[in-house]
N, C-alpha and C positions, 0 to 999 in steps of 0.2 A: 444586514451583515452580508458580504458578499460569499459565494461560493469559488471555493479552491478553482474551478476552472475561469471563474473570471480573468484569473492575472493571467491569463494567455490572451485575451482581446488585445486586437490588434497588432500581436506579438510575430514575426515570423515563425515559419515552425523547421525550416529549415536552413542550412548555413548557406551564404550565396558569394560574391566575389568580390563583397564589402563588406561583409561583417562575418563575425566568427560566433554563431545560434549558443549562448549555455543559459538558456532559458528553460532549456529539460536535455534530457537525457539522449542522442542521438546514435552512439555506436556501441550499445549492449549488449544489442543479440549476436554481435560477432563474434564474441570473447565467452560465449554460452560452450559449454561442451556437449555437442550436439547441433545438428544443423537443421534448426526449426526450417525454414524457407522448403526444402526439400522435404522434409516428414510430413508438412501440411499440404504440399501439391501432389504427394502421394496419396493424403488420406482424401483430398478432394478429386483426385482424378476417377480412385477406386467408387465414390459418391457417384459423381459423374454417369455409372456406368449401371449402378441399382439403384441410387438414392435409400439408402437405408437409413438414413438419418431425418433425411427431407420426409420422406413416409409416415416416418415414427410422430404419431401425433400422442406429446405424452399424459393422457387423461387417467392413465395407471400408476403416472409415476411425475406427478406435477410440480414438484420442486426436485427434479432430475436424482433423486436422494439412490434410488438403487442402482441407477445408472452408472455416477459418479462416486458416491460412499465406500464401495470397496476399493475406488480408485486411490482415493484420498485415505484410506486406511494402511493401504501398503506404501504409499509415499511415505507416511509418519512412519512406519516401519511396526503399524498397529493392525494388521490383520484380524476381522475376529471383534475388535472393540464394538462397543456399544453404545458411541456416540453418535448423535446424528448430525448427519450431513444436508444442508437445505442450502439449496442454491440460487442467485440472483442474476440480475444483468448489469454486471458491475457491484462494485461494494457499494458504490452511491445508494443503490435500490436498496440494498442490506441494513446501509445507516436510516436511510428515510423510514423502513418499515419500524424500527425499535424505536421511533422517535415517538410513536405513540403510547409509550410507555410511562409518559407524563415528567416531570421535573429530573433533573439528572446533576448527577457530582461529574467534572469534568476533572480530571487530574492532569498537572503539565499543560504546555502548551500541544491543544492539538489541531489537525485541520479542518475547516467552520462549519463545514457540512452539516453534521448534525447539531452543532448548538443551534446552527440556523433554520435547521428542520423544528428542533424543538422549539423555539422560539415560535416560530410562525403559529404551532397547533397550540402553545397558550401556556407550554411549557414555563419551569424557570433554570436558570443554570447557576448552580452553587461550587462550592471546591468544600464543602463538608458533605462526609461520608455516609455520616448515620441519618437514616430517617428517607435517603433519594432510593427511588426503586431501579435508578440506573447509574451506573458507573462505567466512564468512559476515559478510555488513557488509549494514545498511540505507541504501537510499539514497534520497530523502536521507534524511540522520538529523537527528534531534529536537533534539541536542545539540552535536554537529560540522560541520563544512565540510570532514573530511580526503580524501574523496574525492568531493566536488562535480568536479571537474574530472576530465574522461574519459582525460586523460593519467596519473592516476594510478591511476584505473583499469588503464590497462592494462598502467602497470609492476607492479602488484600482480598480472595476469594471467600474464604473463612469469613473474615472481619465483614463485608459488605454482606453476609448468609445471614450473620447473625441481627443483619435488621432485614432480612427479606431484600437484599437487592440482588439486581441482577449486574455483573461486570462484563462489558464488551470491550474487546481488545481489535481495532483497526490494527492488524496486522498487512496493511498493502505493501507497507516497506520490506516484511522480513522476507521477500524472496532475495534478497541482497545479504541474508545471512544462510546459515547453514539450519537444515531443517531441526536439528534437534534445538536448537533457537525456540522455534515455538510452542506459542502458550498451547497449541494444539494437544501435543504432546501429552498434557494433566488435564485437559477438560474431563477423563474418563473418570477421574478418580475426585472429580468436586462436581457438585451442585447448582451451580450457578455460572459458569463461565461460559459467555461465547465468543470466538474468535472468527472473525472475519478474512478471507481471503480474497487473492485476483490473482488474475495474469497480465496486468497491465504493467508493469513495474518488473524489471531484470528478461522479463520473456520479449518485450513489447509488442503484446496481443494484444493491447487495450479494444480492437479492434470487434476482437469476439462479443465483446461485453458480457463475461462470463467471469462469474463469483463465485464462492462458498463458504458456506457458516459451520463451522465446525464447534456443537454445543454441547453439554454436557449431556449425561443422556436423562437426567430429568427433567432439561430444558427441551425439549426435543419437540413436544405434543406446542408449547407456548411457543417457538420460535414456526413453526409451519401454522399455525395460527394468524401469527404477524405479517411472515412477509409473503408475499400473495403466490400463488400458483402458477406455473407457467411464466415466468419470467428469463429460464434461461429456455432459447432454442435447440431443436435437437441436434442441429448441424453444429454450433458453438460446442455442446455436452461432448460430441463424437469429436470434435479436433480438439476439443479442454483433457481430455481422459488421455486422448494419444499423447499428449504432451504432457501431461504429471507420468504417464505411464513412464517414462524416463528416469524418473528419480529425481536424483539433486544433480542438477546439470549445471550450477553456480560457481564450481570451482574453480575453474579460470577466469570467473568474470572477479569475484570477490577477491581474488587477490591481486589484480589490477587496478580494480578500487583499493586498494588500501596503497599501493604504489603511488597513483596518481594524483592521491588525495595529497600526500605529502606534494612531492613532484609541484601541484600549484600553490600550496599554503608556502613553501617556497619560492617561488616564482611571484607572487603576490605581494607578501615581505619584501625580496627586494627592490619593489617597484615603490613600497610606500604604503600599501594597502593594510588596514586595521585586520589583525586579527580575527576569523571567523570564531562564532560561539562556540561551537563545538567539531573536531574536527574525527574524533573515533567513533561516530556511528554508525558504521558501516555501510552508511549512505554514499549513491556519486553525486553529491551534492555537498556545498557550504555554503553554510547562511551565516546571515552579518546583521547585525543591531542597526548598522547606516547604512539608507539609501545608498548606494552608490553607483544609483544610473547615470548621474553624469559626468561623473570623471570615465567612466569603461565609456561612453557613447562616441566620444571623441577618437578614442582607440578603433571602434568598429566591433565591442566586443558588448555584447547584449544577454543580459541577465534580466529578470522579472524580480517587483513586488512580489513576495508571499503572504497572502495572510493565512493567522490562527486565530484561534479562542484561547484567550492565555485562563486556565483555571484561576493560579492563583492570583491575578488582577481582575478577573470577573469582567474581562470586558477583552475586544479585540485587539491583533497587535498586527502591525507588520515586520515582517523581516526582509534581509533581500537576500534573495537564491543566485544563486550560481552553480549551473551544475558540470562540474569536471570533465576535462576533456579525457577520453580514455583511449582514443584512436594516437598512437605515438604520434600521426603528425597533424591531429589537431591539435594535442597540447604544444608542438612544436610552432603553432601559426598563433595560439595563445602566448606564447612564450618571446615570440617576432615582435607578436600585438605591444605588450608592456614592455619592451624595451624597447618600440619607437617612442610609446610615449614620453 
């Protein structure tokens, strides 16, 4: 089963004077409220000058938990709470450590990562609930709305308690909503939840490869258990903290996503093009049921295969992505694109 970063092989990563890149997401951090580029050469010049970050070797504090835990407490607007915070290098690292937690209920289609973790260690992947010590749903998802709402979340927390499972929530996507969105939010007050973070997605820091687990607090002792120590850096923790320290800086970017999304499923339509699956996820992405690399290829306009793990088919799927232009005159060069075609 391939992993999510495969479908970027051999993929440009940038647009150039022949094509038009919606293979991923390229002008996000413009439309951020707040000018990351300048807060980060700030915090690296002030580095530069003590290294207080590069010094700090964290053998006190190895999954960066008190470094960044308060950070992440007052983002959610939870100062004071009692969950724990444990950190990775990237949410990849996050998925792979809980994969040793033996067979898993997959809910929805989500991204292959860890089915294919689990698979490899000997795992097995089901879409029934009772009886797996893991439960895994993306949220949001690509495809569904079945747990956008945090009440169903936490029946599905309860429900999976009640046979001893544990529920992880890939949250990579929701920095594209608004924080009270996340499942973050209730981990305090259930038993069994952990939610996965990054800043790869809406920030595009992928770059740090800096994560966080944000887990109930009597998962706390089992998830510093799992996922190994010393995975996040100290200089990633000191530029990850200046940058949650901000708050919710999404509010310009989110409503441009929701603009633009319309804007191309428009633009699409009248060129001919099938319907995307889902178009209110709050994603700047649409995904489509048919390949449709070669009717765009001819245009100059370049999208990627995605794959998932589809739960309830119990076996791999592809979709094709597209991810929306949000720069006014990239969607205006998309917009050129299909109507020469």
């Amino acid at each position: 089963m391939p992993l999510a970063n495969s479908s970027y092989e051999a993929l440009p990563l940038r647009d150039d004077p022949g094509s038009l890149n919606l293979a991923w997401t390229l002008d996000e951090r413009e439309l951020l409220d707040a000018d990351l580029p300048a807060l980060l050469a700030a915090e690296l010049a002030d580095e530069s000058t003590n290294l207080s970050a590069v010094d700090r070797y964290l053998v006190q504090d190895p999954h960066g938990s008190a470094w960044l835990g308060p950070v992440v407490a007052r983002l959610f607007g939870q100062p004071g709470w009692d969950c724990g915070v444990v950190c990775g290098a990237g949410v990849i690292s996050l998925l792979h450590a809980v994969s040793t937690l033996g067979d898993a209920c997959v809910l929805g289609d989500v991204y292959p990562d860890l089915p294919h973790f689990i698979q490899q260690s000997g795992g097995t992947l089901t879409s029934r609930l009772r009886g797996s010590p893991l439960i895994l749903l993306d949220r949001p998802s690509a495809v569904d709305d079945s747990f956008d709402r945090l009440d169903a979340v936490r029946e599905l927390c309860l429900e999976a308690a009640a046979h001893g499972g544990i529920v992880v929530i890939d949250e990579s996507y929701a920095n594209y909503r608004p924080l009270e969105y996340s499942a973050a939010t209730i981990a305090a007050s259930l038993d069994n939840l952990a939610v996965f973070r990054g800043l790869s997605k809406g920030y595009w820091l992928g770059g740090l490869r800096l994560s966080y687990c944000v887990c109930s607090p009597a998962l706390t002792k089992r998830m510093t258990a799992l996922i190994p120590p010393m995975l996040a850096s100290s200089l990633s923790l000191r530029l990850g903290a200046a940058v949650l320290s901000l708050g919710d800086i999404t509010v310009r970017l989110r409503a441009r996503i929701a603009e633009a999304i319309t804007e191309a499923v428009a633009l699409l339509a009248a060129a001919g093009f099938p319907a995307p699956i889902r178009t209110h996820s709050g994603l700047p992405h649409l995904h489509f049921a048919q390949d449709l690399a070669s009717r765009l290829r001819p245009l100059g306009i370049v999208g990627k295969p995605q794959p998932f793990w589809s739960g309830p088919l119990g076996a791999p799927v592809e979709r094709f992505r597209l991810s929306v232009p949000l720069r006014p005159s990239r969607m205006a060069e998309l917009e050129r694109r299909l109507l020469a075609g």
